[in-house]
C-alpha atoms as a printed R data frame, in Angstrom:
    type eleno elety resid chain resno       x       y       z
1   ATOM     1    CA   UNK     A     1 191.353  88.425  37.193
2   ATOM     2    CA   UNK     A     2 192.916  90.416  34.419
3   ATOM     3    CA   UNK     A     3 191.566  94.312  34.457
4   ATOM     4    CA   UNK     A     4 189.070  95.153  32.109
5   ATOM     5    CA   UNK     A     5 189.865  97.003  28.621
6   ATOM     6    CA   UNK     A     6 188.060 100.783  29.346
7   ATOM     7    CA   UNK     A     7 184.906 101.022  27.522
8   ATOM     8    CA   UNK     A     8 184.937  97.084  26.703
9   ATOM     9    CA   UNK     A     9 181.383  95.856  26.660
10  ATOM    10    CA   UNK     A    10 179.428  93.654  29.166
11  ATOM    11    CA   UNK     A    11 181.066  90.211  29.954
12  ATOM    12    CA   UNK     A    12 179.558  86.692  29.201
13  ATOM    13    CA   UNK     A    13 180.386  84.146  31.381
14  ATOM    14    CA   UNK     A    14 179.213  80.595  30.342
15  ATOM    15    CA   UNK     A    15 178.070  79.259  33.514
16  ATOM    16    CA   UNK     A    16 179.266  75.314  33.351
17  ATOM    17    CA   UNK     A    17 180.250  73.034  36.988
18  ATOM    18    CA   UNK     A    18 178.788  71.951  39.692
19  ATOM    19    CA   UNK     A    19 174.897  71.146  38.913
20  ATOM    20    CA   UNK     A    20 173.133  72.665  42.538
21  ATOM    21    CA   UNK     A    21 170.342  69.743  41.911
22  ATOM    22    CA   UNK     A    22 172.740  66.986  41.647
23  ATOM    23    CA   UNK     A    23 175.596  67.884  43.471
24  ATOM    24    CA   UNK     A    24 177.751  65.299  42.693
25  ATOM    25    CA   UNK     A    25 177.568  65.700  38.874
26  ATOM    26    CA   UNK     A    26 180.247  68.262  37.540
27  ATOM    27    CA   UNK     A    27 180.293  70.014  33.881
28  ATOM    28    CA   UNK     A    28 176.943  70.413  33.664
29  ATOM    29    CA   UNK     A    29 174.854  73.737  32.868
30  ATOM    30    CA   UNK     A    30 172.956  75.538  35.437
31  ATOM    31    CA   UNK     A    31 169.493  76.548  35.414
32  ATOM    32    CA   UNK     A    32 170.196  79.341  37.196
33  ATOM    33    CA   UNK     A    33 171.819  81.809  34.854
34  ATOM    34    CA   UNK     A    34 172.241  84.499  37.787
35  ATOM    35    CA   UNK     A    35 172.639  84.749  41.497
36  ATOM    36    CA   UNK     A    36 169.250  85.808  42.083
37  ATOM    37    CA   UNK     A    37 167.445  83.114  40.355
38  ATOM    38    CA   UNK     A    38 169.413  80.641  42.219
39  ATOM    39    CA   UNK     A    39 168.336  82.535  45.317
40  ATOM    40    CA   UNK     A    40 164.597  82.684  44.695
41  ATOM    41    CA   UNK     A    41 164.471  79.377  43.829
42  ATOM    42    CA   UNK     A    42 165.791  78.242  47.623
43  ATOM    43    CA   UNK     A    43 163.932  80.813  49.010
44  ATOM    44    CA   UNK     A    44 160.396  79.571  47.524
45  ATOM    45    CA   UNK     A    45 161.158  75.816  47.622
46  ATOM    46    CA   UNK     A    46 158.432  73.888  48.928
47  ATOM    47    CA   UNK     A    47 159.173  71.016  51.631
48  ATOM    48    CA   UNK     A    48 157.309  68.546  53.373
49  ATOM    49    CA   UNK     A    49 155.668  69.175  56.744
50  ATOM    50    CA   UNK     A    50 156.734  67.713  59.649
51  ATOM    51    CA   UNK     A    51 155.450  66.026  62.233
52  ATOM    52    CA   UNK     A    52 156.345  65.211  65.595
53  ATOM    53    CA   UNK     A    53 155.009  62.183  68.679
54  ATOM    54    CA   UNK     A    54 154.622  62.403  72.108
55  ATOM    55    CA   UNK     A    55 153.167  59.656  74.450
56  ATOM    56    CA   UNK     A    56 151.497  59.033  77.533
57  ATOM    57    CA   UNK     A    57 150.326  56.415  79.743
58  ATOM    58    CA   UNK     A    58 148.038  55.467  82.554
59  ATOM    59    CA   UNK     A    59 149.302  52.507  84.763
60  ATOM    60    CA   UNK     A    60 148.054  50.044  87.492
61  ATOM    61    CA   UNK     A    61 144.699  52.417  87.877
62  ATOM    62    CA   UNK     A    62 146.200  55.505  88.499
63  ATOM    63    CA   UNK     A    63 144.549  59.218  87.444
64  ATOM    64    CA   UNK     A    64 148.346  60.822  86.224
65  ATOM    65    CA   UNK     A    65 149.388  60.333  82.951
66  ATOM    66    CA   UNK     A    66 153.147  59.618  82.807
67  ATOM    67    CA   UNK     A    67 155.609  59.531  79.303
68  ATOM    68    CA   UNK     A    68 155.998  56.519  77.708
69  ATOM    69    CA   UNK     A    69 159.376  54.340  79.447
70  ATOM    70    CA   UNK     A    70 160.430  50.850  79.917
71  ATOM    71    CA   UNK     A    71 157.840  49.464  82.344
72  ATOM    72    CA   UNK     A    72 158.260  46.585  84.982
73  ATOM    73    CA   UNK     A    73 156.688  43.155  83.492
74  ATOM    74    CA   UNK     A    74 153.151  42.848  84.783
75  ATOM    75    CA   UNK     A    75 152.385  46.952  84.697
76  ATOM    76    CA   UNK     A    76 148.793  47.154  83.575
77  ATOM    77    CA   UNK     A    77 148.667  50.103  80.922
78  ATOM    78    CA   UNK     A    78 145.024  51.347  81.537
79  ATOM    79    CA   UNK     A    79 145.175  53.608  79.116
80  ATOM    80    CA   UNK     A    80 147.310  55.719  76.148
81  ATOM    81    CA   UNK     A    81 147.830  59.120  75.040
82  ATOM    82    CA   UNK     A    82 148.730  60.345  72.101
83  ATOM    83    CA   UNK     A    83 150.023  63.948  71.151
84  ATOM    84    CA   UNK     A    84 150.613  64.261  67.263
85  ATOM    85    CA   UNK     A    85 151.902  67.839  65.789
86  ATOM    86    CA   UNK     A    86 151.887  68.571  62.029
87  ATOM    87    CA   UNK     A    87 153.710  72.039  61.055
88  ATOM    88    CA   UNK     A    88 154.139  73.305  57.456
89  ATOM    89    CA   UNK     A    89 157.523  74.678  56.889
90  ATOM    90    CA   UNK     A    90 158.372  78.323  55.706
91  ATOM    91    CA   UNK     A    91 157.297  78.728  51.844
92  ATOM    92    CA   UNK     A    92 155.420  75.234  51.553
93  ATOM    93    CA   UNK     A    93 151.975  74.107  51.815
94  ATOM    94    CA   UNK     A    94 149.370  73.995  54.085
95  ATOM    95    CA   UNK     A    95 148.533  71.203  55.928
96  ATOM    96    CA   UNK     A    96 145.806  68.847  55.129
97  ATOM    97    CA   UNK     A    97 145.674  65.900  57.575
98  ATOM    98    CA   UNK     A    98 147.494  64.763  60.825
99  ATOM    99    CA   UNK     A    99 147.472  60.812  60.749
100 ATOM   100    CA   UNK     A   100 148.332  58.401  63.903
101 ATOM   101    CA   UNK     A   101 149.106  54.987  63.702
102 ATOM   102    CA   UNK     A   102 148.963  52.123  66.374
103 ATOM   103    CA   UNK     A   103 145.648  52.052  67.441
104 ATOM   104    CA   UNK     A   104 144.889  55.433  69.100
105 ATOM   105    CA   UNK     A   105 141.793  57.113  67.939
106 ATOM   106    CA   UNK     A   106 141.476  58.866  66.193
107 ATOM   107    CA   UNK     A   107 143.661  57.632  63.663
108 ATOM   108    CA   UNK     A   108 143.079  60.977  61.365
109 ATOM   109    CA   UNK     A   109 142.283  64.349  61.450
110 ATOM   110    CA   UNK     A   110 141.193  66.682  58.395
111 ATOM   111    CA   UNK     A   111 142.037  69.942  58.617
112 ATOM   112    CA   UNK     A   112 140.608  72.909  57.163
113 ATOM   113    CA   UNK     A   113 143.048  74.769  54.116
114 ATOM   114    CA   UNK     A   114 144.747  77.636  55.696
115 ATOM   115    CA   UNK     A   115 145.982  75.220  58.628
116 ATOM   116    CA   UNK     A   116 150.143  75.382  59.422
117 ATOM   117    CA   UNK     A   117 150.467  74.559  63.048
118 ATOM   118    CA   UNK     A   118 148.174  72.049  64.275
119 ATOM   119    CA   UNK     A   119 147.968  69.367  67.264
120 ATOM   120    CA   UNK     A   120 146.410  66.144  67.838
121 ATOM   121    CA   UNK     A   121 145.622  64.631  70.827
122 ATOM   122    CA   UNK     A   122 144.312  60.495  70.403
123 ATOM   123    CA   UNK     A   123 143.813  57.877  73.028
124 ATOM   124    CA   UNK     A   124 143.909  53.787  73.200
125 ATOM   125    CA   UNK     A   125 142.241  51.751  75.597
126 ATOM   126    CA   UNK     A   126 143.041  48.473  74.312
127 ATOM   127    CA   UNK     A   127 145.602  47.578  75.778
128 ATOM   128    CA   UNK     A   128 146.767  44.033  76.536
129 ATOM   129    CA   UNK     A   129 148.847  42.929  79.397
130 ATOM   130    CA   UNK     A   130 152.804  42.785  78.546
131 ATOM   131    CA   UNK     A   131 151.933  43.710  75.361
132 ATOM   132    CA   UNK     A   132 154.228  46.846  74.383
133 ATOM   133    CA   UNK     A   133 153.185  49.172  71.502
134 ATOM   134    CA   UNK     A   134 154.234  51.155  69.079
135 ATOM   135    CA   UNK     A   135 152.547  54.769  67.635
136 ATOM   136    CA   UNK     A   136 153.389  56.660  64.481
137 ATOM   137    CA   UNK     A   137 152.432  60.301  63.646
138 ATOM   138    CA   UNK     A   138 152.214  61.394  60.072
139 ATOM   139    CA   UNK     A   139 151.389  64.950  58.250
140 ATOM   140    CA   UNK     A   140 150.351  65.373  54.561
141 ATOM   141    CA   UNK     A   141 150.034  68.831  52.970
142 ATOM   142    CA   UNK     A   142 147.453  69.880  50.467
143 ATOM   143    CA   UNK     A   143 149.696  68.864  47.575
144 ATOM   144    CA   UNK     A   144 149.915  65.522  48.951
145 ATOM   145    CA   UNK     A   145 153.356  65.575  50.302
146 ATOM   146    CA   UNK     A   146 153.900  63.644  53.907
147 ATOM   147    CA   UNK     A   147 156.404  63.529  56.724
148 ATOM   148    CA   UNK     A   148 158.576  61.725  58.448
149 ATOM   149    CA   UNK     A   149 156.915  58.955  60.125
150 ATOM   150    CA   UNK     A   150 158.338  59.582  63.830
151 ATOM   151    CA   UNK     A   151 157.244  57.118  66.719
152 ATOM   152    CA   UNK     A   152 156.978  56.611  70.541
153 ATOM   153    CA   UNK     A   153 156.591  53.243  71.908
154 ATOM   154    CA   UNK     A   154 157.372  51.930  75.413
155 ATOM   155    CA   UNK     A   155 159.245  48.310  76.399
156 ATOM   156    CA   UNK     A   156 158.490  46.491  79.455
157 ATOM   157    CA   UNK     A   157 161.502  44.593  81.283
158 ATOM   158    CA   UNK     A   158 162.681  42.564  83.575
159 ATOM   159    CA   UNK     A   159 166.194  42.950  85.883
160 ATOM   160    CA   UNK     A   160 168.583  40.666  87.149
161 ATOM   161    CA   UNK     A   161 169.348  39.496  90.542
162 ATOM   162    CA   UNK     A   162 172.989  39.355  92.763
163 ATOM   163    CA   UNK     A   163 174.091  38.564  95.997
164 ATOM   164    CA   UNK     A   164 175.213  36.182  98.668
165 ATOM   165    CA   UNK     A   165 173.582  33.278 100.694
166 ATOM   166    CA   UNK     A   166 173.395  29.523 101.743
167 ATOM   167    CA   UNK     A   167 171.012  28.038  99.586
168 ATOM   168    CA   UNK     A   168 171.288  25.168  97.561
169 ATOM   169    CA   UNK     A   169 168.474  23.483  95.232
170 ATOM   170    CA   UNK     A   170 165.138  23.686  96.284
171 ATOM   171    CA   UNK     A   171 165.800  26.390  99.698
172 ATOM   172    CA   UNK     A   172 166.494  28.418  96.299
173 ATOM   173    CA   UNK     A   173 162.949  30.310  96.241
174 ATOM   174    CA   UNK     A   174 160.967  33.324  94.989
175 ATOM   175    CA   UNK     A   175 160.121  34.676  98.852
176 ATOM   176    CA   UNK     A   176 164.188  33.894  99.370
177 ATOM   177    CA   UNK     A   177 165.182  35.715  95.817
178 ATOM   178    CA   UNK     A   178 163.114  38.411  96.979
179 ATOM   179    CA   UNK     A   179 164.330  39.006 100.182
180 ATOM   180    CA   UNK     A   180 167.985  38.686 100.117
181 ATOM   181    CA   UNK     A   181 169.320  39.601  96.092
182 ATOM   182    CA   UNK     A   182 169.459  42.870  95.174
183 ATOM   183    CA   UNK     A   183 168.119  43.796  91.727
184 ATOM   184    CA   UNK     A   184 169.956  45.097  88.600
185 ATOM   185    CA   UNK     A   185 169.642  48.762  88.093
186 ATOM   186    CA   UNK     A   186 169.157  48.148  84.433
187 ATOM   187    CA   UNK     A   187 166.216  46.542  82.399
188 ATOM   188    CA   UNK     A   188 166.992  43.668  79.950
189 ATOM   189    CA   UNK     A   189 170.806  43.896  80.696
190 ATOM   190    CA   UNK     A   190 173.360  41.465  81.575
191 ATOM   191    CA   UNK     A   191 175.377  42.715  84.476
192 ATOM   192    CA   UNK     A   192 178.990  42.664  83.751
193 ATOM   193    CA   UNK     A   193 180.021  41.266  86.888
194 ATOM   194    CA   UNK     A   194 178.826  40.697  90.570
195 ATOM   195    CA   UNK     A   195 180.563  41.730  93.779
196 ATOM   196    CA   UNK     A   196 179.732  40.404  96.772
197 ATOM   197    CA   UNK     A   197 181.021  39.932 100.506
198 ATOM   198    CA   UNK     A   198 179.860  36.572 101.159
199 ATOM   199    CA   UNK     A   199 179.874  35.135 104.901
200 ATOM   200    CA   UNK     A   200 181.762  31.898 105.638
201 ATOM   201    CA   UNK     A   201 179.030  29.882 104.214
202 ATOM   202    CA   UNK     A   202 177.960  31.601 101.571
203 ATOM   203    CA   UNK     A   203 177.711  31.345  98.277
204 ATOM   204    CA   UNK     A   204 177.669  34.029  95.036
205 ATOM   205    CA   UNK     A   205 174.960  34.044  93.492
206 ATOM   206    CA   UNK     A   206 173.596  35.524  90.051
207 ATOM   207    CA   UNK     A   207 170.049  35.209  88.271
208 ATOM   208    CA   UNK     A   208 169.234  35.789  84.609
209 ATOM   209    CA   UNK     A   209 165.884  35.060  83.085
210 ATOM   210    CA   UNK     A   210 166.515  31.531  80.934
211 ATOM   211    CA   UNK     A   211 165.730  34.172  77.966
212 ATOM   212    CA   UNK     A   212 169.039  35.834  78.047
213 ATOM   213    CA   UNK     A   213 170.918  32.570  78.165
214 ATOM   214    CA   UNK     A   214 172.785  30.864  80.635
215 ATOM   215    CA   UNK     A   215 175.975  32.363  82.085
216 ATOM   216    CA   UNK     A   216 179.001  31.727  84.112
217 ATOM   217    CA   UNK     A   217 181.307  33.519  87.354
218 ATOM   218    CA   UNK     A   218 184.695  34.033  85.584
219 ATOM   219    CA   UNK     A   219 187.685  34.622  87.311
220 ATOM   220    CA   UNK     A   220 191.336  35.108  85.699
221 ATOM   221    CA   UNK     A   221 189.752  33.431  82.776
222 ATOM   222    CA   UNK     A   222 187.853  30.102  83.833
223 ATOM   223    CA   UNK     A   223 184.710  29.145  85.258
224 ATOM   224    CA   UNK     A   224 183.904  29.188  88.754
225 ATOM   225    CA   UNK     A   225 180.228  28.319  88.484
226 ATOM   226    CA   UNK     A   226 179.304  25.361  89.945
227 ATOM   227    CA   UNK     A   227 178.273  22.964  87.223
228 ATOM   228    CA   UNK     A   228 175.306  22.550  89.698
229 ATOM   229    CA   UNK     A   229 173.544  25.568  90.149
230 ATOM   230    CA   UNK     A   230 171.752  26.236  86.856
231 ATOM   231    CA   UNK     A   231 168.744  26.160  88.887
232 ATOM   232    CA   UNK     A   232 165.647  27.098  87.257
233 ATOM   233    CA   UNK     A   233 162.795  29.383  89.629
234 ATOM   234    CA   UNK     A   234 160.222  31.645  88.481
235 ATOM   235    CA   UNK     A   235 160.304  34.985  90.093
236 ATOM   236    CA   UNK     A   236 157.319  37.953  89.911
237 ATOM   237    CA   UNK     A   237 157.988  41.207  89.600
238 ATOM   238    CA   UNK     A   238 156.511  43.976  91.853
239 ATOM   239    CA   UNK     A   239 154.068  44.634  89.365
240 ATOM   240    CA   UNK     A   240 153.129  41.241  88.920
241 ATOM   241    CA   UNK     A   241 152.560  40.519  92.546
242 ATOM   242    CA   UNK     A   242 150.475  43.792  92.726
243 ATOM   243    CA   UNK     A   243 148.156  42.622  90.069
244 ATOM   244    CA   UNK     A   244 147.782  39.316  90.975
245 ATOM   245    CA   UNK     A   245 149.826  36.843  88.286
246 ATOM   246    CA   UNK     A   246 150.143  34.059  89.653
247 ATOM   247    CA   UNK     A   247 154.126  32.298  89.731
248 ATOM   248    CA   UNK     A   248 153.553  29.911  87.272
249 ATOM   249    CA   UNK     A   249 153.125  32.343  84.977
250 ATOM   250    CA   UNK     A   250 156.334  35.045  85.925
251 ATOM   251    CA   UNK     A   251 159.640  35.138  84.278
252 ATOM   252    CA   UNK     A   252 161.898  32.379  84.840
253 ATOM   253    CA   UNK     A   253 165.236  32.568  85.838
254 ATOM   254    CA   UNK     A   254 168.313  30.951  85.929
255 ATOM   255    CA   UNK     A   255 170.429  30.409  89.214
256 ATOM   256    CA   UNK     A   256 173.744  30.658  88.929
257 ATOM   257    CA   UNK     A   257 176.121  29.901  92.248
258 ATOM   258    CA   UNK     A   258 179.897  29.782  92.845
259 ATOM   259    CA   UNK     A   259 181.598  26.768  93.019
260 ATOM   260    CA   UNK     A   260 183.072  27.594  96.848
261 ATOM   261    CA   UNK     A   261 181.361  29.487 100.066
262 ATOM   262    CA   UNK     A   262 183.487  32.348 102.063
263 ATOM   263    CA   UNK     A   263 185.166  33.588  99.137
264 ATOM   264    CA   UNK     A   264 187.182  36.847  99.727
265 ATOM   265    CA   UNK     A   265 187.625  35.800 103.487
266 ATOM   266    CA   UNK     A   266 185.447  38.388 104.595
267 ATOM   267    CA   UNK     A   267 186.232  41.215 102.291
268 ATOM   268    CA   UNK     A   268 184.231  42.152  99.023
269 ATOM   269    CA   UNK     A   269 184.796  39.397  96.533
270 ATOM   270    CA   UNK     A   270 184.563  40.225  92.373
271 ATOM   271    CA   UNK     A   271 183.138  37.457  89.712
272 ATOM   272    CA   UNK     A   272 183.346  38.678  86.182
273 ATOM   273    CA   UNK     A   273 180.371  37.511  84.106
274 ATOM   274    CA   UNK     A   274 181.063  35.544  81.188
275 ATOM   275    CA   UNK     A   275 179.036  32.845  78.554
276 ATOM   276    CA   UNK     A   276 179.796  28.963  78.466
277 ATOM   277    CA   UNK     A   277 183.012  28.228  77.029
């Protein structure tokens, strides 16, 4: 910047670029014509509240309430909490009214003017069997403006089933499934393969609900199911055996064996999980 004349008057600068309201037009006057209105104006800007979810849940009878998770198929929710927060931010308005959606009750809360920080707590008792829900929590300040819409549901799941054994065809049974596979750490999941050390007459075996599709042992890039084993068998759950559903009505899986018995010869043997074709 070239030096200043001595005794020159004040300088104008015509203030023309980057709008701050629409950043990404250029060449356009501010409305800020100095650095402190543009600073007062952040500094007071209003914003909407915000609101945050938390929930809760009462299974199979019990008195402890426990965060909302993926639950085994067959839990029985007894009943839901909700915790709902509103919060005006620094500058803005106070707030007016927490709102919860989903079913909890209540569903809204009026709040007095002069309110910044305030929590809600809701509950839901209707609750149906393997029925998973969904809750919202909403604020709206005394100008109207509302949050974010946040949520906390829970899923319920089921896992898959691995291991080894002699069965074939109708010796293929929940008590059997029960007993001798081990489960699938995950809920919902495919595993990506199954190792197992089978004896000399055993078989690999892997079990998917029919849901997820049917699948296949792969190994160095064929099938090695055998075209025979797409056994179907409905299996409970823990929770379902606890609460009394009967098998008829439990998830239904398919059976899935290896074409040979005794594979790996007595050391652990590795089937990579693949889809038909």
């Amino acid at each position: 910047m070239s030096q200043r004349a001595k005794g020159a008057g004040p300088i104008n600068i015509d203030v023309v670029g980057r709008n701050f309201d629409d950043p990404t037009k250029f060449n356009q006057p501010h409305k800020y014509l100095t650095a402190k209105d543009f600073i007062m104006s952040y500094l007071v800007k209003e914003l909407p509240p915000v609101a945050t979810i938390s929930g809760h849940f009462r299974l199979n009878g019990g008195a402890a309430f426990v965060p909302f998770m993926t639950i085994e198929r067959g839990t029985i929710v007894n009943e839901v909490r909700i915790t709902a927060r509103g919060t005006s931010q620094v500058n803005s308005p106070d707030l007016a009214e927490i709102m919860i959606g989903g079913g909890a009750v209540p569903a809204s809360t009026s709040l007095e003017a002069g309110v910044r920080d305030f929590t809600v707590t809701a509950f839901d008792s209707s609750i149906l069997l393997n029925t998973p829900k969904t809750y919202t929590a909403r604020a709206r300040d005394l100008k109207g403006v509302l949050s974010s819409q946040p949520n906390d549901k829970w899923a319920i799941g089921v896992k898959a089933y691995h291991g080894k054994g002699n069965v074939e065809g109708e010796t293929i049974t929940e008590a059997w499934v029960r007993a001798n596979l081990t489960k699938h750490g995950a809920f919902n999941q495919h595993m990506s393969e199954v190792t197992a050390t089978p004896g000399a007459d055993d078989y690999i075996l892997y079990l998917a609900p029919v849901a997820w599709g049917l699948r296949v042992f792969e190994f160095l890039g064929s099938d090695q199911t055998n075209p025979e084993s797409a056994t179907r068998i409905k299996v409970r759950t823990d929770a379902e055996i606890a609460n009394g559903i009967l098998q008829q009505d439990a998830t239904e899986y398919f059976v899935i064996r290896s074409l040979g018995k005794g594979l790996g010869g007595g050391s652990p043997y590795t089937f990579k999980i693949g889809t038909i074709g």
